[in-house]
N, C-alpha and C positions, 0 to 999 in steps of 0.2 A: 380624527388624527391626534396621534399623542406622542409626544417625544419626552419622556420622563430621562432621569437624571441614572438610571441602570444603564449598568458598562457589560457588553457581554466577557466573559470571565478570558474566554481564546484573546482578546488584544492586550489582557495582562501580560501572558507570555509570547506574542507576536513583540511588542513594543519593549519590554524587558528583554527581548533579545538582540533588540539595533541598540541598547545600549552597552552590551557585553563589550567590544572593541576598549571601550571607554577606558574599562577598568583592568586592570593589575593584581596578578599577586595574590593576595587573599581577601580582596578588595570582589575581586571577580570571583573567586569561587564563594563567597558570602552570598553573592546576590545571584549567582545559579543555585542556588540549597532556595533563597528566600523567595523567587521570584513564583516556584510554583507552590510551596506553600501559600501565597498571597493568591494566586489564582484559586486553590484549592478552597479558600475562604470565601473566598467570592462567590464560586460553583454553589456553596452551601448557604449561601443568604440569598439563592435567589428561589422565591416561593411557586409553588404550583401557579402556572400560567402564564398569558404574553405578558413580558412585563417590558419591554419597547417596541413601537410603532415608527416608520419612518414612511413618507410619503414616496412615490417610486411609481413618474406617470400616471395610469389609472390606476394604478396597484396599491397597497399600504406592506409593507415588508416588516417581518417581525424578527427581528434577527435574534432576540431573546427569550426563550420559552421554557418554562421548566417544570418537568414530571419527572416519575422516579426514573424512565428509560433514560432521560438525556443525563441526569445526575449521577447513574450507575457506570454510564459510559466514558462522562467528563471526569469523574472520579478517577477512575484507573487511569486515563488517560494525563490526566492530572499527578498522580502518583508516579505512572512509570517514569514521566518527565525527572520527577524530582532524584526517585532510585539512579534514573538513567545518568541524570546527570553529577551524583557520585560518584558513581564509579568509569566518568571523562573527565573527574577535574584534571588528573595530569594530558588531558590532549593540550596537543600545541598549536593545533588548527582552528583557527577563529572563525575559520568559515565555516566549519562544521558544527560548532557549538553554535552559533546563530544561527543558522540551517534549523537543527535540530530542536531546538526551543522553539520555533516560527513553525516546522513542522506540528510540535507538538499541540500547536495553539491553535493551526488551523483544525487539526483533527477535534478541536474542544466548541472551536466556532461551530464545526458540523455537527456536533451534538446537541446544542443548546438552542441548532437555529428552528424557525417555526415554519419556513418559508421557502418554497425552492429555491429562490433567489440567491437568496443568502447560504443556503446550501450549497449553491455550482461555485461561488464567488470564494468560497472557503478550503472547498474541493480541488478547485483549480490553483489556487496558494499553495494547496497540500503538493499540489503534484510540480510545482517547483521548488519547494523546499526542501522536498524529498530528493529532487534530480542533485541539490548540489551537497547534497550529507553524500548521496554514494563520489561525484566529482572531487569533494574536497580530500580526500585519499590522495590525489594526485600522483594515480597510475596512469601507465598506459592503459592496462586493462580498466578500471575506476573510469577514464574519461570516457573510451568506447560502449561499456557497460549503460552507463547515466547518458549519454545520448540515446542509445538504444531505450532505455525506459523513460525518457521523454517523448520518443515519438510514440510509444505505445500510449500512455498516457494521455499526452495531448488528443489522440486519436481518438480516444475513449470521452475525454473532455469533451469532443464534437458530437459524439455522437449524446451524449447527455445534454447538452448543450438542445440539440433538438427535439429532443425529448421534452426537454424542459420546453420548450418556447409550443411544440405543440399542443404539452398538457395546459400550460397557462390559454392559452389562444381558446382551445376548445369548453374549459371548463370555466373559463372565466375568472381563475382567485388562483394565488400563488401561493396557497397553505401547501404545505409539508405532511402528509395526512396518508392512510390506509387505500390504497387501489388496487384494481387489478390491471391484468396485462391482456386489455382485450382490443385493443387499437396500436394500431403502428408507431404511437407515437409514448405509449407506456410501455411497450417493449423497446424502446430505444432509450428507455429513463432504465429498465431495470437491463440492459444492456450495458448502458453505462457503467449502474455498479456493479454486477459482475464482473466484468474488466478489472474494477483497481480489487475483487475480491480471490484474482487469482483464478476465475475459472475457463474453462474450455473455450477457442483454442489459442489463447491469452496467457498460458498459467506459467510459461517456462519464463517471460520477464523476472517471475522473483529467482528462481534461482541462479538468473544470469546475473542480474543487478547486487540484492543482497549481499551475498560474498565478496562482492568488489570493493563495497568501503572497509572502514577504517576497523581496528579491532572493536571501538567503542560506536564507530559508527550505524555496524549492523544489528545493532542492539535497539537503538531506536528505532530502524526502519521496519524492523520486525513486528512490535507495536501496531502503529497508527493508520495504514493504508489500509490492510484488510480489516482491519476489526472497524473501521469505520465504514467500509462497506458493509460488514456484518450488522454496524446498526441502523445504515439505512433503510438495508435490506426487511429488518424487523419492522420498521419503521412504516415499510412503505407498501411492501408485499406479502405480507405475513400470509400463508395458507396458500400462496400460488406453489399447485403439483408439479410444476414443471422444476423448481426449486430442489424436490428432492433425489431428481435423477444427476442433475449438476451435482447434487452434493453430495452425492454415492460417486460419480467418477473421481469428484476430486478427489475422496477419499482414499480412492483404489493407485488414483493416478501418484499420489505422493510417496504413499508404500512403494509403491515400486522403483519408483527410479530415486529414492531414497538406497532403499538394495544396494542398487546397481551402485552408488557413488563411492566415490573415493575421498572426495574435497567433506572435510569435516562440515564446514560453514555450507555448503550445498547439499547435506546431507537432511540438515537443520530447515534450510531454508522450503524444499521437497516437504518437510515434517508440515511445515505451515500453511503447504495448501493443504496437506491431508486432514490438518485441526479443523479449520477451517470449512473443508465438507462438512464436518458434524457439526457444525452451525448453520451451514448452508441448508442441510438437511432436515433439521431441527426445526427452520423459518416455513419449510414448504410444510412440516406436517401443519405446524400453523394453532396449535391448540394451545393453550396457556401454559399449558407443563412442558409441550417444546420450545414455546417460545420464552419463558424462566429459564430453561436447560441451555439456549442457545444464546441468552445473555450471561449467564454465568459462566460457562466455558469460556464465550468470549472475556471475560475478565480473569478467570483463572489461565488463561492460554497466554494473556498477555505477560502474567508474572514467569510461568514457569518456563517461558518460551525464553523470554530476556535472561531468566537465570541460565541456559544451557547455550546460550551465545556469550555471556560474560564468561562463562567457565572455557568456552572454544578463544573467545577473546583473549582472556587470561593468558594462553599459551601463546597465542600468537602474539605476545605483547611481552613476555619470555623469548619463544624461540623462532618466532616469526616462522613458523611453519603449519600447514593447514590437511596434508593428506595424512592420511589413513597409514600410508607406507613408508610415511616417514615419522610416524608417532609411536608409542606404546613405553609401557614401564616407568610413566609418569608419576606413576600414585603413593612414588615413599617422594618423591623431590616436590611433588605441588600436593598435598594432602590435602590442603581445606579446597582447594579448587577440586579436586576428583569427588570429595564428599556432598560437595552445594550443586557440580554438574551429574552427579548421580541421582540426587534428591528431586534436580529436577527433571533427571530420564523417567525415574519412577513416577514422577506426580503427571507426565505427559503420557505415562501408557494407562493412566487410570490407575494405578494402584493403591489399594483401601491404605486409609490413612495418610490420604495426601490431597493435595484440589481437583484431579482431577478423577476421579474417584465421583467423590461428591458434586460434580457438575455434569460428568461426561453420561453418567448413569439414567441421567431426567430424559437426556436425547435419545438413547435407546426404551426404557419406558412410556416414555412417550409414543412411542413406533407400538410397541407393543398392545398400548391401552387403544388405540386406535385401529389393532389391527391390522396395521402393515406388515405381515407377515416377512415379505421381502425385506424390506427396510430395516425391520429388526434381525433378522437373519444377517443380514453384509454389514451393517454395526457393529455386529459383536466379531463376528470374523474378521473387522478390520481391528478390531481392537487387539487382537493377538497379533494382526501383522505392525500396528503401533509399536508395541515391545520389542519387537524385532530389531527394528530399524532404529529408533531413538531411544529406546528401555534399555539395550543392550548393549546393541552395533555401538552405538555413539561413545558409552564410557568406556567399551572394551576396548576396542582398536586405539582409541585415545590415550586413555590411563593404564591399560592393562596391556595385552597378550604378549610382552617382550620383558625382559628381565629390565629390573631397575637400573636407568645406568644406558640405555641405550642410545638414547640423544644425544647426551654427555660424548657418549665413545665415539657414535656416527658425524656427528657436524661439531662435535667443539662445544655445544653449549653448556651451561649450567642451569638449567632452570631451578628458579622454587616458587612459593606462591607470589602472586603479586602485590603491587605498594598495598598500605593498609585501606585507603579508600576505596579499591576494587571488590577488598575484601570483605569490606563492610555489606557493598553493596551486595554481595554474592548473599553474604548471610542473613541479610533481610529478607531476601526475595524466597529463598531457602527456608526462614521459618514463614512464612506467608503461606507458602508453600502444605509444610506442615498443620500451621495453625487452622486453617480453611478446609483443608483433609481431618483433621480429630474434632473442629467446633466449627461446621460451616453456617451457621444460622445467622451471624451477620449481616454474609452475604447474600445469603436468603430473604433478610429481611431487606434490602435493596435492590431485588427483583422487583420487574413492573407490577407481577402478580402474585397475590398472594401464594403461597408455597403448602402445599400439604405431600410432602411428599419426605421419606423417610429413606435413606440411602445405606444403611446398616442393618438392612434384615440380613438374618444368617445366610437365607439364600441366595440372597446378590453378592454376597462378600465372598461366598463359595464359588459361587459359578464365577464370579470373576477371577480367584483366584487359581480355577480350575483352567481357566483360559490362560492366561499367564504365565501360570507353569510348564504347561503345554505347549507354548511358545519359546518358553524359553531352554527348554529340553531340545528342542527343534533346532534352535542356532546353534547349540553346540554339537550336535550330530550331525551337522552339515555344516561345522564350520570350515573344512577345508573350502569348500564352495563359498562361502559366504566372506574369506579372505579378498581383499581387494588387492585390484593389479592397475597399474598405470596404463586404466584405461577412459575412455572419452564416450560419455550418453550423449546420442540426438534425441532430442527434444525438437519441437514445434519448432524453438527460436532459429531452426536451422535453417527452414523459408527464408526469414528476414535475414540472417545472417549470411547466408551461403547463396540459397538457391535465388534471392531476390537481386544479390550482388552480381551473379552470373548473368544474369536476365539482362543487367546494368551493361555490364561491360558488350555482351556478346549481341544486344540489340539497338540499344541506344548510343553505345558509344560507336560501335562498328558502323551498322546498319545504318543509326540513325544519324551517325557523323555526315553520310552519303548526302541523305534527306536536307540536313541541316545545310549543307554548304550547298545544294541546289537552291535550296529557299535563300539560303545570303545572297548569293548571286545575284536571284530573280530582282529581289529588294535592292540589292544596289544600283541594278541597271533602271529601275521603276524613278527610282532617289533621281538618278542622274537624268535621264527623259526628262523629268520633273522641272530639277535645274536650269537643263538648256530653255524649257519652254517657259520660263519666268524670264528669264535672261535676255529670250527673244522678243519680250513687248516690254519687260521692265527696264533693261539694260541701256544704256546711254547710247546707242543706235534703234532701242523697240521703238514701236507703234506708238504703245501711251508713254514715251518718254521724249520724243521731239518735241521740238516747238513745232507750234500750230499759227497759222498767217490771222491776223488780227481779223479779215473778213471771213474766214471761212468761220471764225468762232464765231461772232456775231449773224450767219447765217443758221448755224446750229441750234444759237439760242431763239431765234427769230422763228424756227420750225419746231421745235421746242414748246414755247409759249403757243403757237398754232396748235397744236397735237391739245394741250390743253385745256385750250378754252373750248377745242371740240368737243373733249370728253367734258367738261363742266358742265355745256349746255345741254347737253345729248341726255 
């Protein structure tokens, strides 16, 4: 047993975040800039391996571990914290920027930890931190929303929860290590993290919830829940087959009802379980070039995801408006916002010369070099419907298809780009963006696995470009169709919201009101029987509450002490 004097890097920005409240003014925006830079430093001085032990029962818990997967992870995680919280210095919600740093830190603890312990304990942090960044909006919808993805969550928490307690029971050691799912209680660990990764029949939480915080607020939630599934998932199941058919629906599943949306922010939020399959995807084929493919995505996903949520935030933080039908002709009054959310529609459909390009490419090669013929076939076919929906859909109806001047004349507003801190933020993430799409070998070189692979042969840049255009020829030849109308997609969450509500009212409260006041009844009349019969020997007329005549007691005891010397001698 070793308890050394290493801090895991996640309670830099857990405990830097109880102290925000504190501070003031520039006092506070200081120490949200410093607080993940200091964790970031820390991420980086901690060397290959456990470097804390805590004793825990018969267990020994490592809640500190570090290889290049936890460091690639806590990095970006690390990073978006800091970007992210740029561009919310002007929030005015305390709750939300403590949320949101504690968020961040728990998603850094689950990177760093070695141990499933310290894993569920981080996980579960994650998923209330995360409930009060959508709450701290304080909507109607915002609070209903973040209930709703608390029960789903916690639900999930349970069921990981026994996963965990079985895998520890059965295998004897609480390491955080490579398995498969061949027992009930490793499919209820990789149940778990499916859940907070968005997939089947779980995946409509994000775009219920997401959209409901704040402009700045769904920029962070975007981040940290799934892509830490996603490194669990690498973490923990790498090469399980079952892996890549989740990760093909999701895929399919985000295209489409991306499509169908009208809500910008739900449009985006849909995009992110579709990324998301192509990591999910990436972990089932399970080979080192998918599994490179699927932690790089997941760090390019994370930047160019946040840039096309500050670019949606942007507006709503202008003109506090979020559909499709109420947007357009944006793009001479907010210019650098349509430029940095266009940079990063293109860098999320793959397009050469940008990050996702050079990330998204390993995961379909990967399918390839392997042989999954399928796999690489619906890859590349999602990859055109990608452009579609967030390549396209997302900057046009936004920034474009209505004369300059529209929103101005429609509702009154004035938009233009936002304070300069927003826009700082947009541009960083923007050349990140850029930078990693012309020279990604950085990031290559902070893959778990070494990298031989080359993403600018002619031919991949062809065919992808071939795909792309072809999509995007496609939106406009059906753009009448592909116009949104003030309409409403069911999704999954309609169960819990509708159909579990009705089941509420029309059985339990009806029906079971009937049951219920039969049972009250029964119990009161039981209570009361109860009563009289205490009352009738206890009560100042009972049995054992008279006086008793001095001889009969002393005959009692007399027969009494008889009975017992019987049995003594006996």
């Amino acid at each position: 047993m070793m308890i050394n004097s290493a801090i895991p890097p996640g309670l830099i920005l857990i405990v830097g975040a109880m102290f925000l409240p504190s501070l003031v003014g520039n006092a506070r925006k200081t120490a949200m800039l410093l607080i993940p830079v200091l964790t970031m430093y820390m991420i980086w001085a901690v060397p290959d391996g456990v470097q804390l032990t805590v004793p825990f029962l018969d267990y020994t818990l490592e809640p500190l571990e570090g290889d290049k997967l936890s460091r690639l992870f806590a990095t970006i995680f690390t990073l978006m914290a800091f970007v992210g919280g740029i561009f919310a210095l002007n929030q005015k919600s305390q709750i939300e920027l403590i949320s949101a740093y504690a968020y961040a830190g728990g998603a850094v603890g689950v990177a760093m930890a070695g141990d499933l312990v310290t894993v569920f304990i981080f996980w579960e942090f994650m998923a209330v931190a995360s409930t009060l960044v959508i709450w701290s909006a304080r909507t109607k919808e915002s609070y209903g929303a973040s209930m709703r993805y608390a029960i789903v969550h916690l639900f999930g928490g349970v069921i990981l929860m026994i996963g965990v307690i079985g895998q520890v029971y059965h295998s004897g050691s609480v390491e955080f290590t490579a398995m498969r799912a061949d027992s009930w209680w490793t499919w209820m660990l990789l149940a778990g993290f499916l859940i907070n990764a968005g997939a089947p029949p779980f995946s409509s939480w994000l775009p219920d919830a997401y959209p409901s915080a704040s402009w700045s607020g769904s920029v962070f939630l975007s981040a940290f829940t799934t892509k830490t599934a996603v490194y669990v998932l690498i973490r923990s199941f790498p090469g399980e087959q079952v892996l890549i058919y989740v990760g093909l629906y999701m895929v399919f599943y985000g295209i489409i009802y991306a499509l169908l949306e009208n809500d910008m922010r739900r449009i985006l939020a849909y995009s992110i379980i579709n990324q998301v399959g192509f990591m999910v995807t990436g972990i089932g084929i399970g080979t080192e070039l998918a599994l490179n493919g699927a932690s790089a995505h997941a760090f390019a996903h994370i930047i160019y995801k946040a840039l096309l949520l500050m670019s949606a935030g942007a507006v709503m933080y202008e003109i506090n408006k979020r559909k499709c039908t109420d947007l357009g002709g944006l793009y001479k009054a907010m210019p650098l916002t349509m430029v940095c959310g266009t940079i990063g529609a293109l860098a999320i459909s793959g397009f050469p010369l940008t990050s996702g390009f050079t990330t998204k490419t390993m995961i379909a090669s990967a399918a390839a070099v392997e042989h999954i013929d399928y796999a690489w076939f619906l890859l590349e076919a999602a990859s055109a419907g990608v452009f579609l929906h967030a390549g396209i859909k997302f900057p046009w109806f936004v920034f474009f298809q209505r004369a300059p001047g529209y929103v101005e004349r429609e509702f009154g507003a004035k938009p233009k780009d936002p304070p300069f801190n927003m826009k700082l933020a947009m541009v960083i993430f923007a050349a990140l963006c850029i930078g990693l799409g012309l020279y990604p070998e950085p990031l290559y070189a902070l893959l778990p696995y070494s990298v031989d692979f080359e993403p600018y042969k002619p031919a991949k840049v062809v065919h992808m470009l071939e795909l792309l255009l072809f999509s995007g020829f496609a939106f406009f030849v059906l753009l009448k169709m592909m116009k949104r109308t003030l309409t409403i997609t069911l999704d999954f969450d309609w169960f819990y919201r509708k159909f579990f509500n009705l089941l509420h009212e029309e059985f339990v409260i009806k029906h079971g009101g009937v049951a219920f006041n039969a049972f009250k009844s029964a119990c009161v009349h039981r209570v009361n029987h109860l009563i009289k019969y205490v009352f009738k020997h206890h009560g100042p007329q009972g049995v054992l509450a008279r006086t008793w005549p001095t001889g009969s007691m002393v005959l009692w005891v007399a027969i009494l002490l008889g009975l017992y010397l019987i049995v003594y001698y006996i």
